[in-house]
C-alpha positions in Angstrom: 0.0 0.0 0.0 0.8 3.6 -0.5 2.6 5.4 2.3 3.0 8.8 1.1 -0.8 9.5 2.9 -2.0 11.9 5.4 -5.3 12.5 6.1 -6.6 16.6 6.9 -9.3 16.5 9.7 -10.8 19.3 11.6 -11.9 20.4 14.9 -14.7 20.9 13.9 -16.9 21.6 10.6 -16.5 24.2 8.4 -12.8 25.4 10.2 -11.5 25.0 6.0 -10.3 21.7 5.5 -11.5 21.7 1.8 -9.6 24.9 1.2 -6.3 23.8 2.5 -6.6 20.7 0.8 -8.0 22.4 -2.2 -4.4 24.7 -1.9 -2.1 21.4 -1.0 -3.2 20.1 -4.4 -2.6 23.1 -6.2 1.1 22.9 -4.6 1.1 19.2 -5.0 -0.1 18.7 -8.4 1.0 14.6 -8.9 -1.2 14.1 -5.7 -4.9 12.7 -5.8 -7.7 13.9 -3.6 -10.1 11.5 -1.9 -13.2 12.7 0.2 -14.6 9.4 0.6 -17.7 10.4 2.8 -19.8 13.0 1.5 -22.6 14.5 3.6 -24.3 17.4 2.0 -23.7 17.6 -1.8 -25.4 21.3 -2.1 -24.6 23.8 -4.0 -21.8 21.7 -4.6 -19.6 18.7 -3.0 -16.1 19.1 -1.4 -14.9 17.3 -4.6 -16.2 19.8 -6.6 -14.8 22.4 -4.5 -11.1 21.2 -4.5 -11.5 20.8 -8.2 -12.3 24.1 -9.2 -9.6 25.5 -6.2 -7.3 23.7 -7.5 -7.7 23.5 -11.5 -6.3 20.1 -11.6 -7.7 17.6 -13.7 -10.3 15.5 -13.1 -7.6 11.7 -12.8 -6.7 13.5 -10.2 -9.7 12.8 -8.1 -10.9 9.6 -7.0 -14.7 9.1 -6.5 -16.2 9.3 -3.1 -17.9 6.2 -1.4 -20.7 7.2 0.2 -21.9 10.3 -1.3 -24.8 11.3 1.1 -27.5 13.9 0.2 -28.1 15.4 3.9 -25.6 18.0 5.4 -25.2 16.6 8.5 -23.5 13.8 10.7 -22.8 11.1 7.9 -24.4 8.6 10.8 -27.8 11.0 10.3 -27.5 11.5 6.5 -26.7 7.8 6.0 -29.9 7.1 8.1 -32.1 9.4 6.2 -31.0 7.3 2.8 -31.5 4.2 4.8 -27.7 3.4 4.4 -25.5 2.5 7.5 -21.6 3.3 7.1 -19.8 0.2 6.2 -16.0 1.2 8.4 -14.9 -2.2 6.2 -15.4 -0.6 2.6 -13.4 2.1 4.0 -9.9 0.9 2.6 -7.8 3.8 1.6 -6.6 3.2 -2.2 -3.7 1.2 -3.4 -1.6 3.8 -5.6 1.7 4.8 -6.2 0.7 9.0 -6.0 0.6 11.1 -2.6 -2.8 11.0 -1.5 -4.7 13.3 0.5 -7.7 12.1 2.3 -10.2 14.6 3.7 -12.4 13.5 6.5 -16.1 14.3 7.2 -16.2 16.9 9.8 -14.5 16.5 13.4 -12.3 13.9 15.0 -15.3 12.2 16.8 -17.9 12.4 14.2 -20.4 9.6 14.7 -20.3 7.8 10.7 -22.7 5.0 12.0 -24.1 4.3 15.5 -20.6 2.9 17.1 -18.3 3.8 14.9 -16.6 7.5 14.5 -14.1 9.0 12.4 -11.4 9.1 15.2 -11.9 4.8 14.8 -11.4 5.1 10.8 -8.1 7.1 11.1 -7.0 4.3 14.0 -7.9 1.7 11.6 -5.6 3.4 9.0 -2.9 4.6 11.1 -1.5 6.9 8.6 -1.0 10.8 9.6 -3.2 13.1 10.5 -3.1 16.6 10.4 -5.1 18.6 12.0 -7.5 21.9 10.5 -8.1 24.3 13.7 -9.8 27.5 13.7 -7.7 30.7 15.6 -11.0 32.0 17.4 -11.9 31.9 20.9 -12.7 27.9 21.5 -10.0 26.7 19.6 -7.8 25.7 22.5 -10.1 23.4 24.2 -11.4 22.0 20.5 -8.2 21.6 19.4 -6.9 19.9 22.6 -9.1 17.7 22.9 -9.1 16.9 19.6 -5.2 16.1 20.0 -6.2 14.3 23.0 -8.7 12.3 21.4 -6.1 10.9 18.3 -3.5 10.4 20.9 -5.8 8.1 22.6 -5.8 5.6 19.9 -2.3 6.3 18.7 -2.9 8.3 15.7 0.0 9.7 13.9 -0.3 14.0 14.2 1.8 15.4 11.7 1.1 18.7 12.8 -1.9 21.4 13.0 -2.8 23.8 10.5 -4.8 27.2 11.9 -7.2 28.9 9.7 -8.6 32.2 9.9 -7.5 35.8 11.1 -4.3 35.7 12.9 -4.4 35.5 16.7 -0.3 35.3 18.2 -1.8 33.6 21.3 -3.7 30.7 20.1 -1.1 30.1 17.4 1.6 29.7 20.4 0.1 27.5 23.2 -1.8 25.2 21.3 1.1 23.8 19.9 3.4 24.9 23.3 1.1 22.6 25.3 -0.1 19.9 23.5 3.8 19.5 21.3 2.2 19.4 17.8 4.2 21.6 15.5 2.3 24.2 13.6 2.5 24.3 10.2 1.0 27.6 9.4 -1.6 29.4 9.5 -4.1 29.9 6.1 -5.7 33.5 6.4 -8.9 34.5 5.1 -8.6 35.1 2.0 -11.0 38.2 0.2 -10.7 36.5 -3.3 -10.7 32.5 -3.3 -9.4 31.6 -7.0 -6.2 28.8 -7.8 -3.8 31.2 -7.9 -4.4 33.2 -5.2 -5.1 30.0 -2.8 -1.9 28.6 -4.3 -0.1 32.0 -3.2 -1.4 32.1 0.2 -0.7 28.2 0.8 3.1 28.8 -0.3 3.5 32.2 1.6 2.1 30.7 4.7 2.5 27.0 5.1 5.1 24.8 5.8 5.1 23.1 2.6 8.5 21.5 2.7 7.0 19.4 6.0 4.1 18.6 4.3 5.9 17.8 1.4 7.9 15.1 2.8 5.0 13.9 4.6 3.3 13.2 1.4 6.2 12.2 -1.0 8.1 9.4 1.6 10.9 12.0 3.2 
């Protein structure tokens, strides 16, 4: 199996995981982009997002297994389909590219009625990094979040904040919990390739993530 993975997770929804993997693609171009649970697919999916962020072609993107029609918990928008979350279809691809993995919401997401994403990223035990907003909340979301993958010995390759800068936040969370930042994305007033691309290079630590995702 492929090594060169890591998987982008959140604290929480909507903290921009799709945008910074949208940007790691642009900066990444030989790497493929898998979102394999989808919950919500209006106005458009994350796929669809990443693609047009990105403007990568379309080999470039592998489909998504459960592509759910609710936005909400994929345990919810499963249940509304009357579809329950296999965890065993969830095998992450056998390719020789980087891959990068987005995962549905939070760390503890519920995909079925036992099951959350904190166990998928156990059962695959490839690297995690972590998408945090730099608000107030984000040190207890983000250390417990930590706390959480830690307790089932999931790799953190390191925590990327999102958002308006905030000195503070940026320091302790990785002060007390020892996960290296690797930047911080700000907001961005336009949100086109080439200006995600810009921001992503100006303002993450893409020789780490690099070697995360190309074996060194």
């Amino acid at each position: 199996m492929n090594k060169n993975i890591v998987v982008i997770t959140g604290t929480d929804t909507d903290v921009g995981k799709t945008v910074v993997c949208a940007g790691l693609m642009r900066s990444i171009p030989e790497a493929l982009y898998w979102k394999p649970i989808q919950a919500g697919i209006e106005p458009i999916t994350d796929t669809e997002l990443v693609k047009a962020l990105s403007d990568l072609p379309p080999e470039r993107f592998l489909p998504e297994l459960y592509k759910l029609k609710m936005a909400a918990s994929p345990h919810l928008a499963a249940r509304e389909e009357g579809i329950t979350i296999n965890p065993s279809m969830l095998r992450l691809p056998d390719n020789n590219a980087p891959l990068i993995v987005e995962g549905a919401g939070g760390v503890m997401v519920p995909l079925n009625e036992d099951y959350l994403a904190l166990d998928l990223f156990a059962q695959w035990s490839v690297p995690v990094i972590l998408v945090a907003r730099t608000g107030l909340g984000t040190i207890n979301h983000s250390l417990l979040s930590i706390a959480a993958l830690r307790s089932r010995e999931v790799p953190i390759a390191g925590i990327i904040f999102s958002g308006e800068a905030h000195e503070e936040n940026e320091r302790i969370i990785p002060g007390i919990s020892g996960v290296p930042s690797l930047g911080r994305l700000p907001r961005l007033e336009k949100l086109d390739p080439a200006g995600l691309h810009l921001a992503i290079q100006a303002h993450l630590d893409m020789a780490a993530i690099e070697a995360l995702l190309r074996g060194g």
